[in-house]
C-alpha positions as CSV (number, residue, x, y, z in Angstrom):
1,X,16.4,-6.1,10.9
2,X,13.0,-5.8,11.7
3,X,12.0,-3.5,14.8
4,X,12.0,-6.9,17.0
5,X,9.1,-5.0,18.3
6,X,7.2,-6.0,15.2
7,X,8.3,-9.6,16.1
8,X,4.8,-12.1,16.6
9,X,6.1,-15.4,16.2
10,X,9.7,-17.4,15.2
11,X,10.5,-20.2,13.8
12,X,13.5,-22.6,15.0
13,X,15.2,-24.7,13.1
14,X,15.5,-28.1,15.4
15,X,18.8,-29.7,15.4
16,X,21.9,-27.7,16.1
17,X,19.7,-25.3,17.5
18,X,17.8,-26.6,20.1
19,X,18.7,-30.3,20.1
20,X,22.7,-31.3,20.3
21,X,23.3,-32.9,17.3
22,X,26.9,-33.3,18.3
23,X,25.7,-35.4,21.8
24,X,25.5,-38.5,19.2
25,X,29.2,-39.0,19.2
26,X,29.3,-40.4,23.1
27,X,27.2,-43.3,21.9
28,X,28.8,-43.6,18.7
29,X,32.8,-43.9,20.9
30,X,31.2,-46.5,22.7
31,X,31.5,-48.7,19.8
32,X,34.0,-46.8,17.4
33,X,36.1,-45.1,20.3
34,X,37.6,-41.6,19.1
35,X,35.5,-41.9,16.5
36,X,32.3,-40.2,17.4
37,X,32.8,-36.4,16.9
38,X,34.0,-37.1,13.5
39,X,30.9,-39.5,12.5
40,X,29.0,-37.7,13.8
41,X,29.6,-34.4,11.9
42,X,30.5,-35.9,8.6
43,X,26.7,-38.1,8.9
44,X,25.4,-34.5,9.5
45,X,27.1,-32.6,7.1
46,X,26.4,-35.3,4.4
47,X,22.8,-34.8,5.3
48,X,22.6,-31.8,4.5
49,X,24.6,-31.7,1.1
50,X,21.9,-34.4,0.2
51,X,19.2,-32.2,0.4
52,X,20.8,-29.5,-1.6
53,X,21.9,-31.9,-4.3
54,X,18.1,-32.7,-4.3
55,X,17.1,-30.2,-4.2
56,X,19.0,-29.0,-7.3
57,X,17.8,-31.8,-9.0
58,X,13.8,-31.1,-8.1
59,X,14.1,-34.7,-7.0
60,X,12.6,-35.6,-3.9
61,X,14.0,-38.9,-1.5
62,X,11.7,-39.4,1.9
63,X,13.8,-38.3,5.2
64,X,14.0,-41.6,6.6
65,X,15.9,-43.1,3.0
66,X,17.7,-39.6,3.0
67,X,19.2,-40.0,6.6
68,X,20.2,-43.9,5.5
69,X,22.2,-42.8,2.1
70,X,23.9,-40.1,4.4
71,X,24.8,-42.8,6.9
72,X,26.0,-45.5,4.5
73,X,28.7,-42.2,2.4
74,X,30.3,-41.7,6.0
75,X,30.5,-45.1,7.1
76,X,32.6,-45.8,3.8
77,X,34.4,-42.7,3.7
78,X,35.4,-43.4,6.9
79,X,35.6,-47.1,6.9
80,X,33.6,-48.2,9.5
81,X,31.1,-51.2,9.4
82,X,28.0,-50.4,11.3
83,X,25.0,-53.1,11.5
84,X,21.8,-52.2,10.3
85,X,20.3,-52.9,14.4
86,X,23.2,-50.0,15.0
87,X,22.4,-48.3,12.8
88,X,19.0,-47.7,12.8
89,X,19.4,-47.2,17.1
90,X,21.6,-44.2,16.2
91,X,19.2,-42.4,13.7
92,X,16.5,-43.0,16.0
93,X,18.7,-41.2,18.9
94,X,17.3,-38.1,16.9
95,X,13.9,-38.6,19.3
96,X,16.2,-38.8,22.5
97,X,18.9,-36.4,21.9
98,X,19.3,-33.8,24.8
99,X,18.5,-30.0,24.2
100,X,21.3,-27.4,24.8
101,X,21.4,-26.9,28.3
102,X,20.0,-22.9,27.8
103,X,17.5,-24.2,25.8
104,X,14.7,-24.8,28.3
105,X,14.9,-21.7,30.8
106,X,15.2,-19.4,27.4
107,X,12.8,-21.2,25.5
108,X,10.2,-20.9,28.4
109,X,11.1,-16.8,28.4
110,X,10.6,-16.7,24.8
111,X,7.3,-18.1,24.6
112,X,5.9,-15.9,27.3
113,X,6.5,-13.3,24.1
114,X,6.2,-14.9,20.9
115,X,4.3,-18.0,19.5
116,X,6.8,-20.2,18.7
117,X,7.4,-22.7,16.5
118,X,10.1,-25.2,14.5
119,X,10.6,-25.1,10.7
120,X,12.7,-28.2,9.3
121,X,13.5,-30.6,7.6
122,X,13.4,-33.7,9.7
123,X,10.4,-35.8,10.6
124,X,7.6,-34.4,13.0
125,X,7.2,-37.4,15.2
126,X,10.9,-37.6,16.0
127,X,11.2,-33.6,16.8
128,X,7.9,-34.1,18.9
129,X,9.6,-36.7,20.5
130,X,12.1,-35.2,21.3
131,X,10.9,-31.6,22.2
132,X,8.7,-33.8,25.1
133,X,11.8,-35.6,26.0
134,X,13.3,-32.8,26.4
135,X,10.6,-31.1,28.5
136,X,10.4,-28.5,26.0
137,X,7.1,-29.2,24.0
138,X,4.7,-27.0,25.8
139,X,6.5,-23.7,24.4
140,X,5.8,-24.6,20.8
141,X,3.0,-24.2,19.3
142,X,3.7,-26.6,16.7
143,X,6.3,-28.6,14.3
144,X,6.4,-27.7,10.4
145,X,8.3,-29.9,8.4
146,X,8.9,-29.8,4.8
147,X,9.0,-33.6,4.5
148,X,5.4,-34.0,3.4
149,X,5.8,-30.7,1.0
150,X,8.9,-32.3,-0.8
151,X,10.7,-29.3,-0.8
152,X,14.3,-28.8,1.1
153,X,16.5,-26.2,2.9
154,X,17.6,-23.8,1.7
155,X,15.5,-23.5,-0.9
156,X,13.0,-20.6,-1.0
157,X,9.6,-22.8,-1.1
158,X,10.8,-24.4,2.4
159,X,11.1,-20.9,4.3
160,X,7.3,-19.8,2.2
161,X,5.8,-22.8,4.4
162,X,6.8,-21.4,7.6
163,X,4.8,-17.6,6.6
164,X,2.0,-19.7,5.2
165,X,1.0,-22.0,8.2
166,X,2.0,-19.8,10.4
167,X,0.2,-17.1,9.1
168,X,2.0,-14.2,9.6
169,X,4.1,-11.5,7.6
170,X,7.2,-12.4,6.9
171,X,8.8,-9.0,9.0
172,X,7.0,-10.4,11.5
173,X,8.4,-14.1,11.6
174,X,12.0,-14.2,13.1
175,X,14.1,-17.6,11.8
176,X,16.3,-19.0,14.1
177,X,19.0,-21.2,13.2
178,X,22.4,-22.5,14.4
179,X,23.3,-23.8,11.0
180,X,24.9,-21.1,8.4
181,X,23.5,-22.3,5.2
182,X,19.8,-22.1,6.7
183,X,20.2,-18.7,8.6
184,X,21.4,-17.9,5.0
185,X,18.7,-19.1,3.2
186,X,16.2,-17.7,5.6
187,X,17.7,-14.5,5.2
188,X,17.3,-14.5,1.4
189,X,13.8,-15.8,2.0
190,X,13.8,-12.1,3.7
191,X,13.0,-13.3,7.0
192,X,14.4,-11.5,10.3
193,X,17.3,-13.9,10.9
194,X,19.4,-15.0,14.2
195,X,22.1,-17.1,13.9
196,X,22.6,-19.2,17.1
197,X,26.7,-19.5,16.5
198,X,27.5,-22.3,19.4
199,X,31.0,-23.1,18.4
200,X,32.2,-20.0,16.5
201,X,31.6,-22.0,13.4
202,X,32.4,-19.7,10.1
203,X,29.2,-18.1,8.2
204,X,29.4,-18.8,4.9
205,X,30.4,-16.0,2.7
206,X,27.5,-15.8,0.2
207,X,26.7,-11.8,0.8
208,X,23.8,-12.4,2.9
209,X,24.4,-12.6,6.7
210,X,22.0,-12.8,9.9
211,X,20.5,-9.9,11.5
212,X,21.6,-10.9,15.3
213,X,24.3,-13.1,16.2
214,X,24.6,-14.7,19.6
215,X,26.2,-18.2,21.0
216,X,23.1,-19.5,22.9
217,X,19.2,-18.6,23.4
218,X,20.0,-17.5,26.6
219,X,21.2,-14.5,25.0
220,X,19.2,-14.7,21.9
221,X,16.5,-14.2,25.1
222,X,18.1,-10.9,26.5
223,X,18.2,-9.2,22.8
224,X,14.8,-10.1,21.8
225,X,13.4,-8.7,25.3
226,X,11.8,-11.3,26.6
């Protein structure tokens, strides 16, 4: 890795990282009890295996229909029958989901060292949302999204908008992830990589791996220096 010396800026992927993705599932038992966890990851994971089909295809589907399809393939594979008012309360739980409880302290410790910034997928208003719900906004300099670039994760044009606006070199940009497949991707994009590994998830065995591992930005914090 580079020097982390050389470091200026990084760029954080939003969910799973900083945002628990997973705190969705308390709401969801309310309705569907037991269920939640399992929703939950399957909606996520579907997600995600959206954008790479996607982007496979060089087709492009907005976020908001994306996050929709992705909803409807785990209600039936799980067979659950969710009204569209329900629905559309739990995607908008993206702008009120709570940040990892290390998040602001080392957030706060990070920015007093490097600009920082997120790089994702999802929309900007809802990560704005909830960055300020979360009290973390004023530590980021700002939100890119590759939403209005119609390019997805993990795809190499998706990691180049993060050393265009930002406006750096790319040794000097760490990405920071807590999903394998875009710590992956970042990391054949060439970027310094840290994989935040919160629930000693396996790294997908591709022959690429992340520069630092660590389980939370607390620590993240204390091997960075800051």
């Amino acid at each position: 890795m580079t020097d982390p010396a050389r470091l200026k800026a990084l760029a954080f992927d939003y969910y799973g990282t900083i945002a628990d993705k997973l705190a969705l599932a308390a709401e969801i038992d309310a309705g569907f009890p037991g269920r939640g966890t399992a929703f939950t990851k399957l909606w996520f994971a579907q997600t995600q295996r959206y954008c790479f089909q996607n982007g496979m295809m060089e087709r492009h589907i907005p976020w908001s229909d994306l996050t929709i399809a992705a909803f409807s393939f785990a209600c039936q594979e799980m067979d659950m029958t969710v009204s569209d008012e329900m629905r559309d309360k739990w995607i908008e739980a993206d702008t009120r989901l709570p940040v990892y409880d290390d998040a602001p302290k080392a957030l706060a410790r990070l920015a007093a060292r490097f600009d920082l910034y997120v790089l994702s997928m999802g929309s900007p208003w809802m990560i704005e949302q909830s960055q300020a719900n979360g009290g973390i906004a004023e530590h980021f300099k700002g939100v890119i999204s590759a939403e209005p670039h119609k390019v997805y994760k993990p795809g190499r044009a998706a990691y180049e908008l993060g050393r265009r606006e930002i406006g750096v070199a790319v040794e000097e940009l760490g990405f920071v992830s807590g999903n394998s497949f875009d710590v992956i991707g970042a990391a054949n994009y060439v970027y310094p990589t840290i994989w935040v590994r919160r629930y000693g998830q396996a790294l997908d065995d591709l022959g690429l791996e992340p520069d630092i591992i660590v389980t939370d930005l607390g620590e993240m914090a204390d091997r960075l220096g800051a």
